[in-house]
N, C-alpha and C positions, 0 to 999 in steps of 0.2 A: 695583316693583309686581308684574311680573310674576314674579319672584323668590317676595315673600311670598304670591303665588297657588299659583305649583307646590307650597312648603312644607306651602301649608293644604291642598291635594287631590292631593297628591303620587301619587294611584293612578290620579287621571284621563288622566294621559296614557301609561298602563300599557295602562289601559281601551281606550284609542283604538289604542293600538298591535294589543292583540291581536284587536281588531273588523277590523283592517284585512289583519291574516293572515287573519281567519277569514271577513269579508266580501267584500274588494275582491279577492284574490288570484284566485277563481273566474273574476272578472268579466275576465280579462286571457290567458285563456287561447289567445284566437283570436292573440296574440301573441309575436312570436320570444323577446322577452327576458323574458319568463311567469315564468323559474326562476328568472335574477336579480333582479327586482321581487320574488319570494315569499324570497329567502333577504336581503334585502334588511328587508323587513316583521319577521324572525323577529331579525335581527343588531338592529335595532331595540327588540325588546321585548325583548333581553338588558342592552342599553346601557339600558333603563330601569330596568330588576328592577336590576341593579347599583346605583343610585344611592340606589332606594329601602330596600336595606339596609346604606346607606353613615353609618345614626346612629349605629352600633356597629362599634368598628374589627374585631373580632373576627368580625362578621356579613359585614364588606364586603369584608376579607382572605379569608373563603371559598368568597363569591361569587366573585369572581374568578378563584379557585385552579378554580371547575367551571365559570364562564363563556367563560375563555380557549380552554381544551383544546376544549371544543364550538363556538368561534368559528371558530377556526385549523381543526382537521378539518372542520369544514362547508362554510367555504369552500373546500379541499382536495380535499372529494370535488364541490364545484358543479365548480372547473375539470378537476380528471384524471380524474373519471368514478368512481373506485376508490372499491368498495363497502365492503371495511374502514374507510374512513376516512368513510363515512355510518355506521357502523356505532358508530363509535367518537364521532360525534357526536351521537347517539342517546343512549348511554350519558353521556354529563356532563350532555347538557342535562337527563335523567330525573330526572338527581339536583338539578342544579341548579333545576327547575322544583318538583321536592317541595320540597328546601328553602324557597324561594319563598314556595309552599302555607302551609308552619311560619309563617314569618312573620307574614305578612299574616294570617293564621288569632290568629298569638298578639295580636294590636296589638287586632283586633277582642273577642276577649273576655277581656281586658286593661282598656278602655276601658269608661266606665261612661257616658258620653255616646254618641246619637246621633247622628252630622253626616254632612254629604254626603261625607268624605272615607273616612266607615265604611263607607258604603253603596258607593261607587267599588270598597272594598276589597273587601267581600264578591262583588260582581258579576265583579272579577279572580280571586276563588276559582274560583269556580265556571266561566269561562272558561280558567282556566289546568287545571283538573281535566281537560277537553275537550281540549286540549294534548298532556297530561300523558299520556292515555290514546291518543292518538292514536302520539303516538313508540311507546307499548308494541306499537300493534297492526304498527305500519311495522315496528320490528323483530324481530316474531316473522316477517312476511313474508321479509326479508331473510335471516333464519337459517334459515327453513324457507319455499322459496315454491311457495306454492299453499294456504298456511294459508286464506284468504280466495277467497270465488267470487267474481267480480263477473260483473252481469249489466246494468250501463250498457251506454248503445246501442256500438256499432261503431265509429263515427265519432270517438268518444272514446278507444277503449280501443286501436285500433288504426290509426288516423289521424296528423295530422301529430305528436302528442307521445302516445311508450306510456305505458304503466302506472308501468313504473319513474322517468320522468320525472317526473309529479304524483303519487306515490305517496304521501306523508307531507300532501299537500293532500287527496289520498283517504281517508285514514285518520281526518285530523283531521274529514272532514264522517263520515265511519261513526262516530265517538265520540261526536258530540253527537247526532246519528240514536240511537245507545245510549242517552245520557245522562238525555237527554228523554224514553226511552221510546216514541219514535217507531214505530222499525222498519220501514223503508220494503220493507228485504228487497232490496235493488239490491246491498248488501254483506251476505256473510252469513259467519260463520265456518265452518271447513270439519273445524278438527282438535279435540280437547281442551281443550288450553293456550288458544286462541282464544276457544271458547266460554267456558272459564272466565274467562279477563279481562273479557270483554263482559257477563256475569252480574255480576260482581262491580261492575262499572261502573255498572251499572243498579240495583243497590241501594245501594252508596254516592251516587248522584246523587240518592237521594230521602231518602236520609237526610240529606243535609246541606242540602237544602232545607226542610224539617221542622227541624231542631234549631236552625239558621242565623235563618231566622223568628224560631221559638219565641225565642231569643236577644235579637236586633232589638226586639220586643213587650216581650219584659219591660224590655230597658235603656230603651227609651222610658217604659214607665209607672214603673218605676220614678225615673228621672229628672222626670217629672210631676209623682208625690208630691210 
């Protein structure tokens, strides 16, 4: 039963995985194993995305081939600290999370039905775009730092865990702060490169919200017909 559940909502527990990087991981911060717990949440929604494009052998052979290399480095640089190798796990998962993106992007407007398994899917787009854009802004930090001001309080930024420590947690909350159009201003870009991601983030975030709809609308009424 629970078998023919995962198959028919196969995205919901994609969903839950990246709400819990993206929710709970904040919440854990007053704690020692914070970094483990968050690489932990992320090793998670990799072993999910793998399985969800495990229909097609060609899909799921290279998954793998981008989810290994970012697996292995990630954890890599959690224990030695060595920033090449956050660097170099940055880079698979980029690709491996566009990928991803392709995916799930194609199944939805592929599908001429609505179901809650669409709806899971779209709501993983659009959380994994937040992701997705998060890795960009950590690693322009990393290759250039200081790209980013931050102007959270003290306590946080220079207290028991620095910047480099939740940095890719920091990044991922300034993406959706973008995403959404927020703009709290606590993270701001500081160089070019920077600002141009973050522009470019803010208007693909509203476009695929609009066409995404627009999309959803019509296959529902057209389905109604």
């Amino acid at each position: 039963m629970m078998k023919s559940i995962w198959s028919k909502d196969k995205y919901l527990g994609l969903m839950i995985c990246l709400l819990l990087v993206i929710i709970v991981s904040p919440f854990l911060y007053t704690y020692p194993a914070v970094k483990t717990v968050f690489k932990v949440f992320l090793t998670a929604v990799l072993f999910v995305s793998v399985y969800i494009t495990s229909e097609k052998k060609y899909s799921f052979y290279l998954s793998l081939l981008l989810a290994i290399p970012a697996l292995l480095s990630g954890w890599g640089a959690h224990v030695t600290g060595i920033p090449i190798l956050l660097l170099i796990e940055h880079g698979f998962a980029l690709f491996f999370f566009g990928y991803l993106i392709y995916v799930i992007l194609s199944a939805i407007f592929h599908t001429k039905i609505v179901t809650s398994n669409i709806i899971y899917g779209s709501i993983c787009v659009y959380l994994l775009i937040g992701v997705e854009w998060g890795l960009f802004y950590s690693s322009i930090e990393i290759i250039h730092p200081g790209s980013f001001n931050f102007t959270a309080p003290e306590a946080i930024l220079h207290g028991k865990y620095s910047i480099k420590q939740l940095q890719l947690s920091y990044f991922i909350y300034y993406s959706f702060i973008t995403l959404t159009t927020l703009g709290y201003g606590d993270i701001t870009p500081a160089i070019p490169p920077a600002q141009a991601m973050a522009s470019l983030q803010a208007i693909f975030g509203q476009l695929y919200l609009t066409i995404l709809v627009a999309r959803l609308v019509g296959m529902h009424v057209t389905h109604k017909n």
